[in-house]
C-alpha positions as CSV (number, residue, x, y, z in Angstrom):
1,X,4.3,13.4,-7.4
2,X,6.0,10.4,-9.8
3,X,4.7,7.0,-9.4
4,X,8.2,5.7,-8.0
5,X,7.7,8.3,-5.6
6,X,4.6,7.8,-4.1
7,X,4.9,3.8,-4.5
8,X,8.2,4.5,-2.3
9,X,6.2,5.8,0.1
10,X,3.4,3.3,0.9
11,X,6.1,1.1,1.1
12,X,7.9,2.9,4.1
13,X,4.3,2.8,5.4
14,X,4.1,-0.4,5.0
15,X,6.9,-1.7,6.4
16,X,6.2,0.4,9.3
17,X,2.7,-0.6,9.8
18,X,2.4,-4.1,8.9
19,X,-1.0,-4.3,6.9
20,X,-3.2,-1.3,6.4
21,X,-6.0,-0.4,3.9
22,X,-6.6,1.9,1.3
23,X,-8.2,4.3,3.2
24,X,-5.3,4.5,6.0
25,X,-3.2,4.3,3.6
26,X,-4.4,7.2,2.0
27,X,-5.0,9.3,5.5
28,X,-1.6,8.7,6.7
29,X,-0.1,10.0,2.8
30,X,-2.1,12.8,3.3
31,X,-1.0,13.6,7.2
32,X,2.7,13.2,5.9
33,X,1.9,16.4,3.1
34,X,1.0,14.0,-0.2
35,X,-1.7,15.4,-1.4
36,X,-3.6,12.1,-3.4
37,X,-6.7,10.6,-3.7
38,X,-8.4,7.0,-2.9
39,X,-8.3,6.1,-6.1
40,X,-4.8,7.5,-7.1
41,X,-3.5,5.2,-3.8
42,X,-5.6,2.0,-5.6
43,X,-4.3,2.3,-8.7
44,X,-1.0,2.4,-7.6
45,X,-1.2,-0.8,-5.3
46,X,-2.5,-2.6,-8.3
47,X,0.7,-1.9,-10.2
48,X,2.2,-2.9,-7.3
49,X,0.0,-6.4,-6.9
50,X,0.7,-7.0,-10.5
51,X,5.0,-5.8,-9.6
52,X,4.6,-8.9,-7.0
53,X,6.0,-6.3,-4.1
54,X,2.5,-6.1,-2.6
55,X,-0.3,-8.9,-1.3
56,X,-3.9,-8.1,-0.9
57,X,-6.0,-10.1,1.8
58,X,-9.0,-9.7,3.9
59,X,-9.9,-9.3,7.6
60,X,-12.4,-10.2,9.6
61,X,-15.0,-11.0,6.6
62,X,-15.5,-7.4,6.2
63,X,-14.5,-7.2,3.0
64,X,-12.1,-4.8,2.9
65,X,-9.5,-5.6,1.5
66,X,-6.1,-4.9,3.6
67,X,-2.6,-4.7,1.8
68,X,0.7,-5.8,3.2
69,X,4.1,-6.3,1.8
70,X,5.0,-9.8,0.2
71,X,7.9,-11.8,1.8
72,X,10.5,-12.6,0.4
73,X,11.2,-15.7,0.5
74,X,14.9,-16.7,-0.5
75,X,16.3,-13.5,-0.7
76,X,19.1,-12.3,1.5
C-alpha cells in the first residue's frame, strides 16, 4: 500500500472517530483488509505530525498517546 494511501485512510478514520490511538488505529486498518503493522501506522502519523494534518495528546495520564485531526482554523 502507498503512503498517500494509507495516510488517506487513517484520516477517514479519523474524521469518523474523533481521537483514537495507535493501536485502534491499527485494529480498525486491519478489520477494513489493510494489512500493516504498529509501527508502519506510527511512522506514518509522525509524517503526518511533522505535515501539521495530525495532533498528538494524552488521556487520562495514561500515557498513551491518542491522535486526532488538527483544526483548521481559518480555512473555509
Amino acid at each position: 500500500m502507498k503512503r498517500e494511501e494509507l495516510e488517506a485512510q487513517i484520516t477517514a478514520l479519523l474524521k469518523s472517530h474523533g481521537s483514537l490511538s495507535v493501536a485502534f488505529l491499527t485494529r480498525f486498518l486491519n478489520e477494513r483488509g489493510i494489512s500493516c503493522t504498529r509501527q508502519l501506522v506510527e511512522r506514518t502519523l509522525r509524517r503526518m505530525i511533522s505535515a501539521g494534518r495530525v495532533e498528538v495528546f494524552y488521556i487520562n495520564g495514561n500515557h498513551r498517546k491518542h491522535y486526532r485531526l488538527r483544526s483548521q482554523v481559518g480555512q473555509c
